[in-house]
C-alpha positions as CSV (number, residue, x, y, z in Angstrom):
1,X,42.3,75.9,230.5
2,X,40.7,72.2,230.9
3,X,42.5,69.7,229.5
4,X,39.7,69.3,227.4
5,X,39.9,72.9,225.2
6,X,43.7,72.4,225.3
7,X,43.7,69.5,223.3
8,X,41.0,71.1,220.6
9,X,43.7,73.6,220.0
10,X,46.7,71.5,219.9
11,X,45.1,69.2,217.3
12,X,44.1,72.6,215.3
13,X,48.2,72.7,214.5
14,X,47.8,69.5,212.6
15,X,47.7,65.8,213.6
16,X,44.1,65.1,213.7
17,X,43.4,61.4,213.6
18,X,40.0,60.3,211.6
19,X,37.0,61.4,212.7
20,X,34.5,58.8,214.6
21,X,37.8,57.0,215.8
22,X,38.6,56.3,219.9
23,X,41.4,56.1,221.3
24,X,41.6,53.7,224.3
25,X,44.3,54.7,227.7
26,X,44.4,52.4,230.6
27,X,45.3,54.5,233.8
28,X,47.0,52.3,235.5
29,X,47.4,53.4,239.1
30,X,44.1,55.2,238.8
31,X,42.2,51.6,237.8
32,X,40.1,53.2,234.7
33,X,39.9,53.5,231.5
34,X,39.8,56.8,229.3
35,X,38.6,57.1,226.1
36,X,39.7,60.5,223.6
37,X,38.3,61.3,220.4
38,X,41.2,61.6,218.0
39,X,40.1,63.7,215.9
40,X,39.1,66.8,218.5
41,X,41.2,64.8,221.3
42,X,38.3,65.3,223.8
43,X,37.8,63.0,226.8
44,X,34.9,61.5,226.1
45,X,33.9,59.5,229.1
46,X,36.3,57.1,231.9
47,X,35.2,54.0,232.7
48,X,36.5,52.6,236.2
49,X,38.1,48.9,236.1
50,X,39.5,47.1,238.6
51,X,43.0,47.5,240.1
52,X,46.3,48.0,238.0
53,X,44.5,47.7,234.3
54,X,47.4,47.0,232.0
55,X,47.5,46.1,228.3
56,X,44.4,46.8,226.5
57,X,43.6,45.2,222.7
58,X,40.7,45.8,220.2
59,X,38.9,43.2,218.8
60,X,37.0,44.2,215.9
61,X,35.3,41.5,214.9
62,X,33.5,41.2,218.4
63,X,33.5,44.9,218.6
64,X,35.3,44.5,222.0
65,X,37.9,46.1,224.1
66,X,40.0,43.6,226.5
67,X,42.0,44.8,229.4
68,X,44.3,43.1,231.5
69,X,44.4,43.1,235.2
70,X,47.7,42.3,236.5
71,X,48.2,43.2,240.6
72,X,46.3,44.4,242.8
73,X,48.8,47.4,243.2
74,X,52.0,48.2,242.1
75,X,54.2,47.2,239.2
76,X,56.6,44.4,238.2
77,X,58.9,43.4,241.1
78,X,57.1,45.8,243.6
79,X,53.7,45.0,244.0
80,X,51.0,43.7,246.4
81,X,50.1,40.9,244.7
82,X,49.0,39.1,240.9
83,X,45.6,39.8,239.7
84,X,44.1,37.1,237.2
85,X,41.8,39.1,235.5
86,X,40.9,40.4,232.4
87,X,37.8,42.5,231.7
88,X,36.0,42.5,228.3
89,X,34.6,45.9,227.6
90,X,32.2,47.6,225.4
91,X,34.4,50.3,224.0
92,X,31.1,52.2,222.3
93,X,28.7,52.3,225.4
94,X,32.1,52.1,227.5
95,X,30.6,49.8,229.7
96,X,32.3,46.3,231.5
97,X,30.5,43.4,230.1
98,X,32.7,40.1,231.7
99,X,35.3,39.6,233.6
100,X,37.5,36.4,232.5
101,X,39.0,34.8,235.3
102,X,42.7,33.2,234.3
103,X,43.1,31.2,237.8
104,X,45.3,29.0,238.1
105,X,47.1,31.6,236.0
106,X,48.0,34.8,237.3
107,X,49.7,38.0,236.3
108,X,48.1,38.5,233.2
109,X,49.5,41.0,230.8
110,X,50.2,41.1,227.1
111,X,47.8,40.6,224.7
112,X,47.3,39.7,221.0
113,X,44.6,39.0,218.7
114,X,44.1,36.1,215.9
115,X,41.7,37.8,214.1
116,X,41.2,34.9,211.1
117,X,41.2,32.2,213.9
118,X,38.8,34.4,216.3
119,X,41.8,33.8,219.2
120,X,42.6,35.7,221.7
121,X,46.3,35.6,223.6
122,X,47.1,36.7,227.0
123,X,50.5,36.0,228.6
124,X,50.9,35.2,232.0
125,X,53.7,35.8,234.7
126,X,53.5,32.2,236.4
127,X,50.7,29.5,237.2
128,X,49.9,28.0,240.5
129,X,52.5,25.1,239.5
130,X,53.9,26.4,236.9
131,X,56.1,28.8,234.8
132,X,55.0,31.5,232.2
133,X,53.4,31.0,229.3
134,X,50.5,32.1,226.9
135,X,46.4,31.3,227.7
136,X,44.4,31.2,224.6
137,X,40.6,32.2,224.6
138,X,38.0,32.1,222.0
139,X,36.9,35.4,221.3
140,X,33.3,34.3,220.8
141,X,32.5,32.1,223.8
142,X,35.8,33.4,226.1
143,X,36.1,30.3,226.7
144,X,39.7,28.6,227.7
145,X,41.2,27.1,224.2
146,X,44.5,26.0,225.9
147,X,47.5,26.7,227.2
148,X,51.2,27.1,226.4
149,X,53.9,26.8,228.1
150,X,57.1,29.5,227.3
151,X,59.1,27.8,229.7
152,X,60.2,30.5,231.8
153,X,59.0,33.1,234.1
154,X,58.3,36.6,233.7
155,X,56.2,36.2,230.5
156,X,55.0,40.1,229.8
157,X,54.6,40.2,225.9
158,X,53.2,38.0,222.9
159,X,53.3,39.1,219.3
160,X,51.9,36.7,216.5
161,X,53.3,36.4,213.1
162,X,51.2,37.7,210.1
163,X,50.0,34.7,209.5
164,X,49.2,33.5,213.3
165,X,50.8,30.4,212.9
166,X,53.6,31.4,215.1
167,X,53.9,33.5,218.4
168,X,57.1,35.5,220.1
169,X,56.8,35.9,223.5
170,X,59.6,38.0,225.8
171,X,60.7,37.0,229.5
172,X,61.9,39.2,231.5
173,X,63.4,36.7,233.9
174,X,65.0,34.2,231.2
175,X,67.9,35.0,228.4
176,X,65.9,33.8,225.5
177,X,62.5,34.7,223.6
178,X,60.2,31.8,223.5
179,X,58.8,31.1,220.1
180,X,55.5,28.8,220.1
181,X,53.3,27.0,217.6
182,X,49.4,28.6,217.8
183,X,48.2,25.5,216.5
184,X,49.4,23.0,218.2
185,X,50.3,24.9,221.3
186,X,54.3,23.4,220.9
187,X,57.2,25.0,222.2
188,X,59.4,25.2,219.1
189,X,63.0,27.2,220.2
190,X,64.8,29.5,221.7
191,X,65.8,33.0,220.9
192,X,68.9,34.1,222.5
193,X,68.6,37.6,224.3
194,X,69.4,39.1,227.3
195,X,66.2,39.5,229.9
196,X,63.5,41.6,227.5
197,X,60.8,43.8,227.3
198,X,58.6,45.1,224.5
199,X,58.6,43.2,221.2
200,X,56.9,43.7,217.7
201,X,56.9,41.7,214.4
202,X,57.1,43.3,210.7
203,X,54.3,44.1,208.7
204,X,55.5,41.3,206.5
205,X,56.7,38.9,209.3
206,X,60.1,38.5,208.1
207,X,61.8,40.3,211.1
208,X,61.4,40.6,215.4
209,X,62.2,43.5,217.3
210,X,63.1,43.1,220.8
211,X,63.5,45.6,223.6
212,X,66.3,44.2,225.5
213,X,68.0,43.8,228.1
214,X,65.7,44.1,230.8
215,X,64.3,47.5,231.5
216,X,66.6,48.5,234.9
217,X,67.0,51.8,236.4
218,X,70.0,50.8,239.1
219,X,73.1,52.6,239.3
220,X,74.9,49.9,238.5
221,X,73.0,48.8,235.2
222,X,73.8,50.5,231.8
223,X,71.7,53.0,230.7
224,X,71.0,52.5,226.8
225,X,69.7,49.0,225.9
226,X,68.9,49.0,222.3
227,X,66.1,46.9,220.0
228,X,67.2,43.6,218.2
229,X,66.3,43.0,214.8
230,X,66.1,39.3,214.4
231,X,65.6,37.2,211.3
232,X,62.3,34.9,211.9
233,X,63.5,32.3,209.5
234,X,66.4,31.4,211.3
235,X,66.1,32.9,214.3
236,X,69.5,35.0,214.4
237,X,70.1,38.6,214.9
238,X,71.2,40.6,212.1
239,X,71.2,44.1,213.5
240,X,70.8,46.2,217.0
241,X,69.6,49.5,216.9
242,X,71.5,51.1,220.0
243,X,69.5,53.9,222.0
244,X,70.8,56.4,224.3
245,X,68.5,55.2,227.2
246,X,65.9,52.1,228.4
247,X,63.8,50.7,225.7
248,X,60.7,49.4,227.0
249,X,58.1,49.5,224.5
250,X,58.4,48.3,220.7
251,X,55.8,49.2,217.8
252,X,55.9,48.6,214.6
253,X,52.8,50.5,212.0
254,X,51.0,50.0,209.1
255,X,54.0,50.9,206.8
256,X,56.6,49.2,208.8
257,X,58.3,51.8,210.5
258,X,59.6,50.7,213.6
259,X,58.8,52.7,217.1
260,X,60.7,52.1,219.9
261,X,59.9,54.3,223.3
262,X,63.1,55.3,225.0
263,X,63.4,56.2,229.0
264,X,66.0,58.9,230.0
265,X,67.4,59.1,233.6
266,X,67.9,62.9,234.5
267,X,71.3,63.7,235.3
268,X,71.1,64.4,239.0
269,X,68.1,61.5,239.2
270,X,69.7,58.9,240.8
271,X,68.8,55.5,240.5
272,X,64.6,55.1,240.7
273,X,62.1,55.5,237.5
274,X,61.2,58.4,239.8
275,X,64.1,59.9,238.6
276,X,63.4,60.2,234.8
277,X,63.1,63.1,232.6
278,X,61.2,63.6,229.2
279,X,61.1,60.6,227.0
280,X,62.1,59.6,223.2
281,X,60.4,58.0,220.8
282,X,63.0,56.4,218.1
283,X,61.8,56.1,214.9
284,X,63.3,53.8,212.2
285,X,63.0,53.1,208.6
286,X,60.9,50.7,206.9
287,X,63.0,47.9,205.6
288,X,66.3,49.4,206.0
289,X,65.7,50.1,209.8
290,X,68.2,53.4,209.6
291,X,67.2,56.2,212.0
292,X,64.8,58.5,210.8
293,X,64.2,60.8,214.1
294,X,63.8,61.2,217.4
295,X,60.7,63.0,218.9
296,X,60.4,64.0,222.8
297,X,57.5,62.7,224.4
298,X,56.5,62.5,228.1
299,X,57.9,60.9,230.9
300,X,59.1,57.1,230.2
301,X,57.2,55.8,227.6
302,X,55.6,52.6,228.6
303,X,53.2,51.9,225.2
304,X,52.5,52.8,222.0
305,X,50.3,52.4,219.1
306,X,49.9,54.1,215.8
307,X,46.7,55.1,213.2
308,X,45.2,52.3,211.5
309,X,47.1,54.2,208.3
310,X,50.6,54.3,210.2
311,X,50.5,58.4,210.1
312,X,50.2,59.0,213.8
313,X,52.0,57.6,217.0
314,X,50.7,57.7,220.2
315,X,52.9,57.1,222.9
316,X,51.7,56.4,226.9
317,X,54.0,58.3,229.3
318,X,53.3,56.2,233.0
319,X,55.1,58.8,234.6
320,X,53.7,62.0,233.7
321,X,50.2,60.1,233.4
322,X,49.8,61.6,229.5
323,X,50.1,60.1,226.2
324,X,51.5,62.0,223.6
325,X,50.4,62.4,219.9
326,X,53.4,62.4,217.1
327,X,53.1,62.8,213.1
328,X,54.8,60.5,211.6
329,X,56.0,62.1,208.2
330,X,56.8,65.8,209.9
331,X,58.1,63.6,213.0
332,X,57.5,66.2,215.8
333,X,54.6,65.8,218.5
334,X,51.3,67.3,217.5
335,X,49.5,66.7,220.7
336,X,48.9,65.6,224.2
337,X,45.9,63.9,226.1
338,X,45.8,64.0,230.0
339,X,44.9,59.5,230.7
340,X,43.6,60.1,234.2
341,X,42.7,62.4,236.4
342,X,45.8,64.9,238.0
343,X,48.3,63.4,240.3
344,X,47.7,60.0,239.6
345,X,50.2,58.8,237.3
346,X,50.3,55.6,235.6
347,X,48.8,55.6,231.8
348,X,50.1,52.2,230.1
349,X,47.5,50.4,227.7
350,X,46.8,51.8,224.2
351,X,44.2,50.5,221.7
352,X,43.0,52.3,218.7
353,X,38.6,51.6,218.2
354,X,37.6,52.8,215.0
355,X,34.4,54.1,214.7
356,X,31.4,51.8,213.8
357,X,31.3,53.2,210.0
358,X,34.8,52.2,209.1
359,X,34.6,49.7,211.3
């Protein structure tokens, strides 16, 4: 059975996403970029990037698909070298149409989009001279708007508040998420956490949710982490929501739920991601952030995303190359799409591209 016909019948059970609607995965170790229908979950064509294609956004405005290129191979911590790349893509014709080069800054990775403002963000590891921090483009020219410092290193994510005034961005090499003004490009505080990962912001802006500590598979390190709910007004946390294993990526949808992909270490795995098992995806309540379910997904969940109407989940699995389709209101997986060709693991980028007529 081709991957294909397998996922025709799989999305016969239920969990069909709207018809005319794409979802984007970045294989990362197999430098390309699929792209599935989500309503028959057919592979509709691959389009081949350069090396080590990270995050990927949608901008719908532009009608554009942006995909960070990181290293040349590897990942974090174990790789050959920073990329400084990121590739604007038509997601409809699925062809590359420019590549922006960040130089000085390299390491490019997280992305997010000012829609109102037409402005987009890209985090970066490290400058030439410099620590992390957060390059801003205009979406219409791609032209370098300025730059912000989030002064540390290891800058991986960015998340704006609703209103883009503000911007989170996690470090996984400093105790503290930076938080930055968008329009003036100042660094305005601190938020204290241990080393992070992913992070998200509410629906209605009033909360943060950090992966944290930092994602590490050692023998030594512990193996739950958790996500922190912190209050944006003031900056504290008001609640942890422990997990069982690693939290790397944070989601939150359209209705507020919050996602949070958990890693599990099998029990005679040892120490290396190599040694995982089947993932879990956490999902919590709108508002009152109490566990509503767990759902098994693939091996460790790296990204997700969710259904422009917050009824679907899909989660990238890096290590069994595969992303995996979940209902949200039954809360049990309803499908599974194949990123890359077989044996080449490494599907991490997600974006959802609706179709031109909703669009």
């Amino acid at each position: 059975m081709t991957p294909e016909s397998a996922g025709r019948r799989t999305a016969e059970r239920g969990g069909r996403g709207r018809a005319g609607d794409v979802l984007a995965v970045g294989g990362q170790s197999g430098a390309s970029i699929g792209f599935f229908d989500v309503a028959t979950y057919e592979r509709l064509g691959v389009l081949d990037v350069p090396s080590e294609p990270h995050e990927l956004l949608f901008d719908p405005r532009q009608r554009l698909l942006y995909c960070t290129i990181t290293y040349h191979s590897g990942h974090y911590h174990q790789n050959t070298g920073r990329h400084h790349q990121v590739c604007v893509i038509d997601p409809d014709g699925r062809e590359l149409v420019e590549i922006i080069d960040t130089s000085p800054e390299h390491a490019p990775h997280g992305l997010a989009l000012d829609r109102e403002r037409g402005l987009l963000y890209v985090t970066v590891e490290a400058g030439d001279t410099s620590t992390g921090g957060v390059v801003v483009y205009d979406t219409a020219t791609r032209k370098r708007v300025r730059r912000i410092d989030t002064r540390a290193s290891g800058t991986h994510w960015f998340a704006l508040a609703p209103d883009g005034r503000r911007g989170y961005a996690v470090n996984k090499e400093a105790p503290f998420v930076s938080v930055v003004d968008t329009e003036t490009g100042a660094f305005l505080d601190r938020i204290e956490v241990p080393s992070s990962e992913g992070l998200a912001v509410s629906p209605d802006g009033r909360y943060l949710y950090v992966a944290a500590p930092l994602a590490d598979f050692t023998a030594e390190s512990p193996r739950g982490t958790g996500v922190r709910v912190i209050d944006t007004a003031t900056g504290q946390l008001v609640r942890n929501l422990p997990t069982e294993g690693v939290v790397t990526p944070v989601h939150t949808t359209a209705g507020g739920l919050v996602l949070a992909g958990e890693a599990r270490v099998a029990e005679d795995g040892g120490s290396s991601p190599d040694g995982q098992t089947d993932g879990v995806l956490n999902v919590y309540a709108a508002g009152t952030h109490e566990p509503a379910g767990r759902v098994e997904v693939g091996v460790f969940p790296l990204t997700i995303t969710s259904s422009p109407d917050g009824a679907l989940a899909y989660v990238a699995n890096a290590l069994s190359n595969s992303v995996t389709v979940v209902d949200l209101e039954s809360l049990r997986p309803v499908g599974t799409l194949e990123a890359t060709g077989p044996g080449r693991p490494g599907a991490h980028g997600l974006a959802y591209v609706p179709g031109r007529a909703v669009a």
